[in-house]
C-alpha positions in Angstrom: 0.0 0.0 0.0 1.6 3.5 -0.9 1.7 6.9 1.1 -0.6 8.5 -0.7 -3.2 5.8 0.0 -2.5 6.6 3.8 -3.0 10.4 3.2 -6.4 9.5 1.9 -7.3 7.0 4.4 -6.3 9.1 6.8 -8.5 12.0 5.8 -11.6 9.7 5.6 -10.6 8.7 9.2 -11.0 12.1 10.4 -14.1 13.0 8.8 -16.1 9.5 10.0 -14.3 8.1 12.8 -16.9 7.9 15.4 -16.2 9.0 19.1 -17.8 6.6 21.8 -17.8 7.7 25.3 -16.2 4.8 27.9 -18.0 4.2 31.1 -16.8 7.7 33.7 -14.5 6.4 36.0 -13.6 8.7 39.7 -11.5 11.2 40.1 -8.4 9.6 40.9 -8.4 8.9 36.7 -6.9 11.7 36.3 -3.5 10.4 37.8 -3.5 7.3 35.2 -1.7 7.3 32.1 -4.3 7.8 29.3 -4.3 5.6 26.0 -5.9 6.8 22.7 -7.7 3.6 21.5 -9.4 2.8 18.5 -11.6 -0.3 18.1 -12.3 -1.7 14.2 -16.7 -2.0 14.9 -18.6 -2.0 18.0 -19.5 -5.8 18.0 -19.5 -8.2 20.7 -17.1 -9.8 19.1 -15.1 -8.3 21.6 -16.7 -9.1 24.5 -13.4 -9.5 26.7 -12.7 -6.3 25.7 -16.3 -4.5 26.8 -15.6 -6.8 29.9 -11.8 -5.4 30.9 -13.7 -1.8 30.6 -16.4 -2.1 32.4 -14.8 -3.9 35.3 -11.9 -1.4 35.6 -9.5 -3.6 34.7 -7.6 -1.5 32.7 -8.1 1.5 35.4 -6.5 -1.0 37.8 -3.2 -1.7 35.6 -3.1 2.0 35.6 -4.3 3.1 32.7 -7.1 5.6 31.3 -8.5 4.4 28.1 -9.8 7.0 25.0 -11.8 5.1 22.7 -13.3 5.4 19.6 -14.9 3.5 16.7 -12.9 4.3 13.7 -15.7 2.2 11.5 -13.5 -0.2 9.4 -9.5 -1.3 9.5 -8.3 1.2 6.6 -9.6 3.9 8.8 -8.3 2.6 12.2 -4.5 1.8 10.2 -4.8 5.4 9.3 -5.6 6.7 12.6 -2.7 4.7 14.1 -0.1 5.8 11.2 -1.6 9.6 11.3 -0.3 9.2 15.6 -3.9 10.1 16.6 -4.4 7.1 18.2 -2.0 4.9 20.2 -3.7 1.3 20.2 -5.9 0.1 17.3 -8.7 -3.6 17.5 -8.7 -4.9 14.0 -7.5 -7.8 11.6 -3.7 -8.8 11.6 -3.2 -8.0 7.5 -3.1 -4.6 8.4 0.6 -5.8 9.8 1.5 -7.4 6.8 0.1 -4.7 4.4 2.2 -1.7 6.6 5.4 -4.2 6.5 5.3 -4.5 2.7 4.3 -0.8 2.3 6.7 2.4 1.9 5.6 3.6 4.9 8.3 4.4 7.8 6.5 3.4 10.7 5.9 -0.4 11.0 3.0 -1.9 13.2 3.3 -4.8 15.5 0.6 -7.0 16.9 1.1 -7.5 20.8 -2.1 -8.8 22.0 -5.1 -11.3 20.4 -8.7 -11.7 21.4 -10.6 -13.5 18.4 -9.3 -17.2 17.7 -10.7 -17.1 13.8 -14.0 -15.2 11.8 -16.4 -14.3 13.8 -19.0 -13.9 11.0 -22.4 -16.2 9.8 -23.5 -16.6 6.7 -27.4 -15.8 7.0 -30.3 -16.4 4.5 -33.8 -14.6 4.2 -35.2 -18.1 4.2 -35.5 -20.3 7.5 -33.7 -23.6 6.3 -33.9 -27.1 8.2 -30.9 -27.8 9.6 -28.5 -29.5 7.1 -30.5 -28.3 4.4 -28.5 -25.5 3.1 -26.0 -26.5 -0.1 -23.6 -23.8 -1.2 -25.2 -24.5 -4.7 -27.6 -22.4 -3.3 -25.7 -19.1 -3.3 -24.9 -19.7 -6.9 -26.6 -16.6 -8.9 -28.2 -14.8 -6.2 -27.0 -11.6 -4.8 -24.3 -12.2 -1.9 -23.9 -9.1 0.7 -19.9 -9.8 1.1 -17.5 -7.2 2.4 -15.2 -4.4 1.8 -12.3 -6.3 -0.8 -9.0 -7.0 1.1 -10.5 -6.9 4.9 -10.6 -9.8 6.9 -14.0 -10.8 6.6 -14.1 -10.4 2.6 -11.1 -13.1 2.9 -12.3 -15.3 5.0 -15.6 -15.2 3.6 -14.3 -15.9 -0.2 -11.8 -18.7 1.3 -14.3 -20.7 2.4 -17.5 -20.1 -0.9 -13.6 -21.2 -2.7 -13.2 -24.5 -0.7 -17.6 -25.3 -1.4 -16.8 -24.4 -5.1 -18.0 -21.5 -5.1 -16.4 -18.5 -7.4 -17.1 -15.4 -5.7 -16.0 -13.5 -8.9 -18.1 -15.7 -11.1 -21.1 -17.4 -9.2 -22.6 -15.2 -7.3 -23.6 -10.9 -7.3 -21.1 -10.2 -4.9 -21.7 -7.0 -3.0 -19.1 -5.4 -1.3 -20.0 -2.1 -1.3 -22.3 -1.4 1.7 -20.3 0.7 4.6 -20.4 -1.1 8.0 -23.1 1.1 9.4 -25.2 0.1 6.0 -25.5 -3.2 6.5 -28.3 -4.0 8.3 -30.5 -1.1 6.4 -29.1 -2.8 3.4 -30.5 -6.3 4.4 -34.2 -5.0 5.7 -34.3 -3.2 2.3 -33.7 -6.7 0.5 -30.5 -5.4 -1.2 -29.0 -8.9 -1.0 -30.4 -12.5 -0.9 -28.2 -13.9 1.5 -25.1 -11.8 3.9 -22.6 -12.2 6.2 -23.1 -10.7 9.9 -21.0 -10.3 13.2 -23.1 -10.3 16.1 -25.1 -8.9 17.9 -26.7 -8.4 14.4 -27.1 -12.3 13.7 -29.3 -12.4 17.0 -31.3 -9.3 16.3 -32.1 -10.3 13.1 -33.4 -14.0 13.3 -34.9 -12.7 16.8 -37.6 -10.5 14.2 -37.6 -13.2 11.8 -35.9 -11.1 9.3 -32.4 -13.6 9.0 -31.5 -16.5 9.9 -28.1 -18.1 10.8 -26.9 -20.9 8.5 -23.4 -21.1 9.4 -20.0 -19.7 11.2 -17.8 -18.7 8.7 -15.0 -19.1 11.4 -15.7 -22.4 12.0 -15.8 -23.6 8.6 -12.4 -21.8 7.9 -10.7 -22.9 11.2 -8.2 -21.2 13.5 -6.5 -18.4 12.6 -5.8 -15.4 14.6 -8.3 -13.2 13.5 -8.2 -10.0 15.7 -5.5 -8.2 17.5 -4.3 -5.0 19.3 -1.5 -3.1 17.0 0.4 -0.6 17.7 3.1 1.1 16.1 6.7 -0.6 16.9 8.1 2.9 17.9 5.4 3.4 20.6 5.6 -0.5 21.8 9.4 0.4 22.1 8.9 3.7 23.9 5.8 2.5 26.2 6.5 -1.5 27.1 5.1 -0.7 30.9 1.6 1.2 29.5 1.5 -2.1 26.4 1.9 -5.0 29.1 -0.6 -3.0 31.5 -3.1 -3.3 28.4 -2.3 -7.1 27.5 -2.7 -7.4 31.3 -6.1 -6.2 31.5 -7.1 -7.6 28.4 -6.2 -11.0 29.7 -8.3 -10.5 32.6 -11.2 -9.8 30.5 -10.4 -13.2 28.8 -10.5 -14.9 31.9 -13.2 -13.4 33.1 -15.5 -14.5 29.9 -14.7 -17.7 29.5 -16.3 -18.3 33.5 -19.1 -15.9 33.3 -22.8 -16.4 32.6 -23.4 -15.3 29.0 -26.5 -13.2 30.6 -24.1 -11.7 33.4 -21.5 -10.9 31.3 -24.8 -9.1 28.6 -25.7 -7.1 31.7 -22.2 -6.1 32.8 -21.2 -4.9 28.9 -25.0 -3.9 28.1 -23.7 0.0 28.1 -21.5 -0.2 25.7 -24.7 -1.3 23.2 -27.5 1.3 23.6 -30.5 -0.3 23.2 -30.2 -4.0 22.6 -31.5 -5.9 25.4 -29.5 -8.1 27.3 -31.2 -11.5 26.0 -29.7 -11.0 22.9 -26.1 -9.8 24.0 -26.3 -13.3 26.1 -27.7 -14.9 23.1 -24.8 -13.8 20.9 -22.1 -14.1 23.3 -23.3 -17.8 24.0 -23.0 -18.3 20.3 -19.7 -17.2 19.9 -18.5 -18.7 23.0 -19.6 -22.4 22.2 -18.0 -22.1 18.6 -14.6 -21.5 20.8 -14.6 -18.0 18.8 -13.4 -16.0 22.3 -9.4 -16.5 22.6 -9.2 -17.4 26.6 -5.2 -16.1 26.5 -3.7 -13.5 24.6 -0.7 -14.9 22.5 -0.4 -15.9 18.9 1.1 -18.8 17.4 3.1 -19.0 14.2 0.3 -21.3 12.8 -2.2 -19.3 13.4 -0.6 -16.2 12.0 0.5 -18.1 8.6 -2.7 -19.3 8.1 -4.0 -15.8 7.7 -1.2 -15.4 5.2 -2.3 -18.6 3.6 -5.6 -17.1 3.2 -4.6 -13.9 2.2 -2.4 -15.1 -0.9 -5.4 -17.6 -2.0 -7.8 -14.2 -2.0 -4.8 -12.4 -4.0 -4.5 -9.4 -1.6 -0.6 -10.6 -0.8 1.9 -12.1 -2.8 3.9 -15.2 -2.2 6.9 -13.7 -2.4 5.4 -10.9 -0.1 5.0 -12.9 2.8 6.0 -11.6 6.2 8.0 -13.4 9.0 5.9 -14.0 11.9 9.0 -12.7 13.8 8.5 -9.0 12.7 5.4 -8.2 13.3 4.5 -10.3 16.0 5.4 -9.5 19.9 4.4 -12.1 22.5 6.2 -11.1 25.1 3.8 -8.9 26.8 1.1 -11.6 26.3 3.1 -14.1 27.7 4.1 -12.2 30.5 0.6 -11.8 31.1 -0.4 -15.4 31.4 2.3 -15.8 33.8 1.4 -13.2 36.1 -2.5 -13.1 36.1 -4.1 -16.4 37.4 
């Protein structure tokens, strides 16, 4: 990706990168050392996340946490490379896109929280279960995903191992923004769509989707999420980056004990609106798929497989492939796991 691509994505990062409020936390806050933090989407997704949050763990490692939704990885890469924010949430390419890019600042991946897609395949139609055929898809009009993101690849990876051309067989539509999507779908833009929860669950809750699949499951482990930051600022900051993979981890531990309604309740703020039957409903989902990474390291495996997948979807090179060595730091995760029981 070239400078001038930045620049722009940049620019569309300050005019729609949405602000969102954390929970107010006392007085003493004001002593901790703040951390400007941009998450990919608001999803529950990232449950551990909304948990370390809302149950201070990051205020009790010390820190103070900015956030923001920067609506889609190009715009959080561009927030991180533009220094307006110090900690991005979003798929690992961005690593390998920076890496291979003329850019001067390289990014590094210190901390996971998704173990693969955490997307489902969803049809207007309520099928039987074991009814659905990818055959199906063939022809009909496929809400996809913004080419060259992590859910575009992952999605296309696995119609490719069903037999399905996503250039050929089906109207792929990749085109509808993130906050779109769901408008898109209730205006019958697309026959069948790929969701991240809580949308899944508010959808087949109405009767207006249903779930026929886990994309991630399907595809199979692959680190799919992470905390970047830029490797000047890891370097600079290593105390403030392990006090985040420290409270990150506790938010990991945390989930994978808590009662999917609990844990709705404890995160409800952070999703205005949607009751907390169907954050537990969601979070159940992705929690018995295995979708919730309960530690925060990543393997080599799971980081070539994304590679693997990447070069298959034609976004990365085979000769463009990036050592797992150079973008990926596991000392602060590992450190983590060894400190925190």
């Amino acid at each position: 990706m070239t400078v001038w691509l930045y620049a722009r994505m940049a620019l569309l990062a300050a005019i729609t990168a949405v602000t969102v409020c954390a929970p107010s936390l006392p007085a003493q806050a004001q002593q901790l050392k703040k951390v400007r933090y941009a998450e990919v989407v608001r999803t529950i997704f990232y449950l551990p996340k909304y948990v370390a949050l809302a149950n201070n763990y990051f205020k009790e490692e010390g820190l103070d946490i900015d956030m923001m939704t920067a609506v889609g990885g190009d715009k959080g890469t561009a927030l991180l490379l533009a220094g307006q924010v110090d900690v991005v949430l979003q798929g690992p390419e961005t690593l390998i896109f920076v890496e291979n890019s003329e850019s001067p600042d390289k990014v590094k991946m210190f901390a996971a929280i998704t173990s693969t897609d955490g997307f489902f395949l969803m049809s207007r139609q309520k099928l039987a279960p074991g009814a659905f055929k990818w055959d199906m898809l063939k022809g009909k009009r496929v809400m996809g995903f913004r080419p060259g993101s992590t859910p575009a690849l992952f999605f296309e990876h696995v119609m490719r191992k069903h037999g399905i051309d996503p250039k050929k067989d089906i109207d792929h539509i990749t085109n509808i923004a993130i906050p779109a999507r769901v408008g898109a779908w209730l205006a019958n833009q697309a026959d069948f769509g790929i969701f991240v929860e809580h949308d899944p669950s508010r959808l087949e809750a109405t009767g207006q989707g249903f779930v026929l699949l886990s994309i991630g499951k399907d595809a199979g482990p692959a680190d799919y999420t992470g905390f970047l930051a830029k490797g000047s600022y890891i370097q600079k900051n290593p105390t403030i980056v392990q006090a985040f993979t420290n409270a990150i981890y506790k938010g990991q531990l945390w989930s994978a004990k808590a009662d999917p309604l609990e844990a709705a309740k404890l995160v409800g703020g952070y999703f205005p609106g949607v009751a907390p039957e169907l954050l537990a409903s969601a979070i159940k989902r992705y929690r018995d798929l295995g979708i919730y990474k309960t530690d925060p390291v990543t393997t080599p495996a799971a980081y070539n497989r994304l590679q693997d997948i990447m070069i298959e979807g034609e976004v990365l090179k085979p000769d463009k492939k990036v050592k797992y060595e150079r973008v990926i730091v596991t000392t602060f995760a590992e450190k983590a796991k060894q400190t925190i029981k």
